[in-house]
C-alpha positions as CSV (number, residue, x, y, z in Angstrom):
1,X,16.9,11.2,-8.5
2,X,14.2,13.7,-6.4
3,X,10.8,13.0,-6.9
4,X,8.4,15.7,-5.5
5,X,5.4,14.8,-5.2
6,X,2.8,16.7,-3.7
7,X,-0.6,15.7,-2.0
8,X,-3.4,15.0,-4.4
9,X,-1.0,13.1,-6.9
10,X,-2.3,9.4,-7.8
11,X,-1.0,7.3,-5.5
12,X,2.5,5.3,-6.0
13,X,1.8,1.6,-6.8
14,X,5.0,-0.6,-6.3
15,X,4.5,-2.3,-9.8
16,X,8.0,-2.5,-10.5
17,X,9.9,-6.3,-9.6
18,X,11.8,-4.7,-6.8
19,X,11.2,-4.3,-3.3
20,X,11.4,-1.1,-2.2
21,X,12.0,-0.1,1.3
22,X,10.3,3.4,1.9
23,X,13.1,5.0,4.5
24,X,11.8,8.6,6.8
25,X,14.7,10.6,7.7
26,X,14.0,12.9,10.7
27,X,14.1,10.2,13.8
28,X,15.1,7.4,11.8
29,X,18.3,8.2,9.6
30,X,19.1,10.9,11.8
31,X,18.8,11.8,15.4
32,X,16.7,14.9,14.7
33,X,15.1,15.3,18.1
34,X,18.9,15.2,19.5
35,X,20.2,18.1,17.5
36,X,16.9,20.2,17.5
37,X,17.1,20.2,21.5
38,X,21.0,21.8,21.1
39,X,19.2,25.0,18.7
40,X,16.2,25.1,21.2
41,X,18.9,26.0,24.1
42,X,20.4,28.9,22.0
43,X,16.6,29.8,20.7
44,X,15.3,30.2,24.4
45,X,18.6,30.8,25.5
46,X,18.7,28.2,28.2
47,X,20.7,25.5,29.6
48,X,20.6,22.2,27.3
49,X,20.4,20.2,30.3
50,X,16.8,22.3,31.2
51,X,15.3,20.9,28.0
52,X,14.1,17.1,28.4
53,X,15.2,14.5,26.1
54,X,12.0,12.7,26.9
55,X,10.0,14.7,24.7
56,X,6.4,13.6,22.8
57,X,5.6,14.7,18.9
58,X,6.0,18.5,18.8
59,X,7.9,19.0,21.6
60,X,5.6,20.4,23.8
61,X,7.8,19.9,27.1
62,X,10.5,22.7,25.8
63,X,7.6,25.4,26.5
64,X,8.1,26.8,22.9
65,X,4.7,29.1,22.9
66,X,6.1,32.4,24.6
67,X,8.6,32.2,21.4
68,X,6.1,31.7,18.8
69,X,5.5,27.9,18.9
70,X,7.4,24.8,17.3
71,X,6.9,26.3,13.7
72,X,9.2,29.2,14.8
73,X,12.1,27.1,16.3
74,X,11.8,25.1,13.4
75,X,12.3,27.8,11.0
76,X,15.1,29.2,13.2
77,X,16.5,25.8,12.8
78,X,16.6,25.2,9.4
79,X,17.4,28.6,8.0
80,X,20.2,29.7,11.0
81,X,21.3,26.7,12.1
82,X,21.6,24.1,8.8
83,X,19.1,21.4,10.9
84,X,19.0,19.1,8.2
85,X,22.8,19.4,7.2
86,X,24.0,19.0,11.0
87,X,21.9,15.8,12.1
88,X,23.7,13.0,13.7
89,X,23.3,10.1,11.9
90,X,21.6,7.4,13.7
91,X,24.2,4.5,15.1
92,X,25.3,1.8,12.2
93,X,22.5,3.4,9.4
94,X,25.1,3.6,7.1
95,X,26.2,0.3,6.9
96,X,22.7,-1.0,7.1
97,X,21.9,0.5,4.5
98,X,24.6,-0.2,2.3
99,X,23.7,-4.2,2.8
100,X,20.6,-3.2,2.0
101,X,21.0,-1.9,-1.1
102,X,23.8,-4.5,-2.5
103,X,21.3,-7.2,-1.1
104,X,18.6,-5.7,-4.3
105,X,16.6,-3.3,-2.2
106,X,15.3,0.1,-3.9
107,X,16.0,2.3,-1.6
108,X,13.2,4.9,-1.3
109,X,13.8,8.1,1.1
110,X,10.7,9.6,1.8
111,X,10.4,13.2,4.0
112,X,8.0,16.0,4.9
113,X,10.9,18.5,5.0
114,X,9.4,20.9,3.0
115,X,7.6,22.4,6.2
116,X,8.8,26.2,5.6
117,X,7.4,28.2,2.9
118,X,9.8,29.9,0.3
119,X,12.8,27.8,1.6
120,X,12.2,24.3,-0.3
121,X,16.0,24.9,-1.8
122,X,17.1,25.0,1.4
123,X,15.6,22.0,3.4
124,X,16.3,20.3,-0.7
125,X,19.9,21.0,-0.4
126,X,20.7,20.6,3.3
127,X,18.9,17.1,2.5
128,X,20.8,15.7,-0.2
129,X,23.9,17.6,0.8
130,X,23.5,15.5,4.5
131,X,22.7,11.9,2.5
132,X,25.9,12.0,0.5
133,X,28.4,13.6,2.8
134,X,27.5,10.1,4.9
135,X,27.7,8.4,2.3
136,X,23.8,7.0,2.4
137,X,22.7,5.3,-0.4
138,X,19.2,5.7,-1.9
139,X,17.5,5.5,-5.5
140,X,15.1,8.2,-5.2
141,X,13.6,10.9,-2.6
142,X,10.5,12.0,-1.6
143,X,9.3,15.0,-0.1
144,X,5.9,14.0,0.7
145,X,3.6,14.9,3.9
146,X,1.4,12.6,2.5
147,X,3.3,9.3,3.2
148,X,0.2,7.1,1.9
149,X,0.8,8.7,-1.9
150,X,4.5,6.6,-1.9
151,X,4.6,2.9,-3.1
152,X,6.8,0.8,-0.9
153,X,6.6,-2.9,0.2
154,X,8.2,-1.9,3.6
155,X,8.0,1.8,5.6
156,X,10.4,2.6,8.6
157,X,9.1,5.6,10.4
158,X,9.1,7.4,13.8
159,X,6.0,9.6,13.8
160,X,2.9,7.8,15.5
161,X,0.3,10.0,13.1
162,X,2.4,8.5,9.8
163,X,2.6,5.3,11.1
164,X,-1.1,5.7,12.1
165,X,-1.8,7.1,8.2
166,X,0.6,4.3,6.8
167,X,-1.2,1.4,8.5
168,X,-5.1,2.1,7.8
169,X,-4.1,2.4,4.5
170,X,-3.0,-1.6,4.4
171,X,0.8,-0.4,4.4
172,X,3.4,-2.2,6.4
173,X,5.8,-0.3,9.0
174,X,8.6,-1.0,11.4
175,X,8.2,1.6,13.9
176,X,11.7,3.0,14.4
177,X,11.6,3.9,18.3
178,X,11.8,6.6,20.3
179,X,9.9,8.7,23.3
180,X,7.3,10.7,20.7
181,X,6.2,6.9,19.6
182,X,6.5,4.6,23.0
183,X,2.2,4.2,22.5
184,X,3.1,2.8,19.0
185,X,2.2,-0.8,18.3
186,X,5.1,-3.4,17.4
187,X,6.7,-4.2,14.8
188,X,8.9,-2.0,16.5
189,X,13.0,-1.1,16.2
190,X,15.1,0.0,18.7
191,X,18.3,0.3,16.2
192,X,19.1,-0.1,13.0
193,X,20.6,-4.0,13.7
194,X,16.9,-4.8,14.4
195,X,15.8,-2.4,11.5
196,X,18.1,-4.8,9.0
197,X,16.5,-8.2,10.3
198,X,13.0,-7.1,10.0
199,X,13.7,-5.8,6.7
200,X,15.8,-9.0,5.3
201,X,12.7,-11.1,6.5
202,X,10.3,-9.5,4.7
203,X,12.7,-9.5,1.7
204,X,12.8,-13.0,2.1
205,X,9.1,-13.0,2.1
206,X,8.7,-11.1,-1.4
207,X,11.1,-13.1,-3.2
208,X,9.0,-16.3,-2.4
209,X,6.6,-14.3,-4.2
210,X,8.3,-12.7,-6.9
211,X,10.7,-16.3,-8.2
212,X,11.4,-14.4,-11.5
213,X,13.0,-11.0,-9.6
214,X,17.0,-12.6,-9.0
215,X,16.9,-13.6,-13.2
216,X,15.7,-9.9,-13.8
217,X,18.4,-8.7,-11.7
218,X,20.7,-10.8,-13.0
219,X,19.9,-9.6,-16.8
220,X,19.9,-5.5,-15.6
């Protein structure tokens, strides 16, 4: 199922006896800023190995501005170069994930993809196209800037302004890490093996509180 949501919408309480694990994609299911850096060599028509891999949010070190700024590679990326089709996906996700979900976790993808106006098909289809073709599993997606308006017991994100939103608003997030997010207070992740433990403890936690949730699976 897609569920687009947009800013403004009543927020999503997690009233439902599941835990749900609210997953970001660019950063944390794929290795966005990996893939981004091989366009930004064709769009400034420079070496890759110019381009540091030790980059901050919104890549400031790739001097975009003389080309008309992130938004503009970003566009280029998407609409010329299938960005969100051609990720790498980040080492062991799949399997992670797949635990995950046969372990009774709702699996909740949520994404501010829709960046680029008049091409929401695209970045929609790239998107689910990318999911299934590695064969990720998920219940629903999200395509929220607003991360705070999605219910989850559990958030694994990259970007230090959603983790920043996330946490004042009393959510709970495993920072999946990287260089844009080294300032980031723990709980942190440095693959998806540590992503799976935090998550299975906190699971573990829940249940304690929810006794009734393995009879309602049980009866579904």
């Amino acid at each position: 199922m897609i569920e687009g949501r947009h800013q403004g919408d009543p927020p999503v309480m997690t009233t439902s006896k599941e835990f749900i694990l609210g997953v970001d994609l660019d950063g944390v299911c794929g290795d966005f800023y990996g893939r981004l850096r091989e366009i930004a060599a064709v769009w400034l028509d420079v070496p890759i190995e110019s381009l540091t891999d030790d980059v901050s949010y919104g890549v400031p070190e790739w001097n975009l501005e003389p080309l008309g700024g992130y938004s503009a590679l970003h566009r280029f990326a998407v609409t010329q170069h299938n960005l969100f089709g051609t990720l790498k996906p980040m080492p062991g996700i799949t399997p992670v994930l797949r635990r995950l979900s046969i372990a009774g976790i709702r699996i909740r993808i949520i994404t501010h993809r829709l960046y680029i106006k008049h091409f929401l098909l695209v970045a929609i289809r790239q998107t689910v196209e990318w999911l299934d073709r590695n064969g990720i599993p998920y219940w629903d997606i999200c395509f929220m800037g607003d991360k705070t308006a999605v219910g989850a017991d559990l958030y694994i994100e990259d970007s230090p302004g959603n983790v920043a939103e996330l946490r004042d608003a009393g959510c709970e997030v495993v920072v999946f890490a990287n260089s844009t997010n080294k300032h980031v207070a723990p709980p942190r992740a440095n693959s998806w093996t540590q992503v799976e433990a935090a998550v299975r403890l906190r699971f573990e936690e829940w249940k304690k509180n929810n006794p009734d949730w393995g009879n309602q699976r049980e009866r579904k």
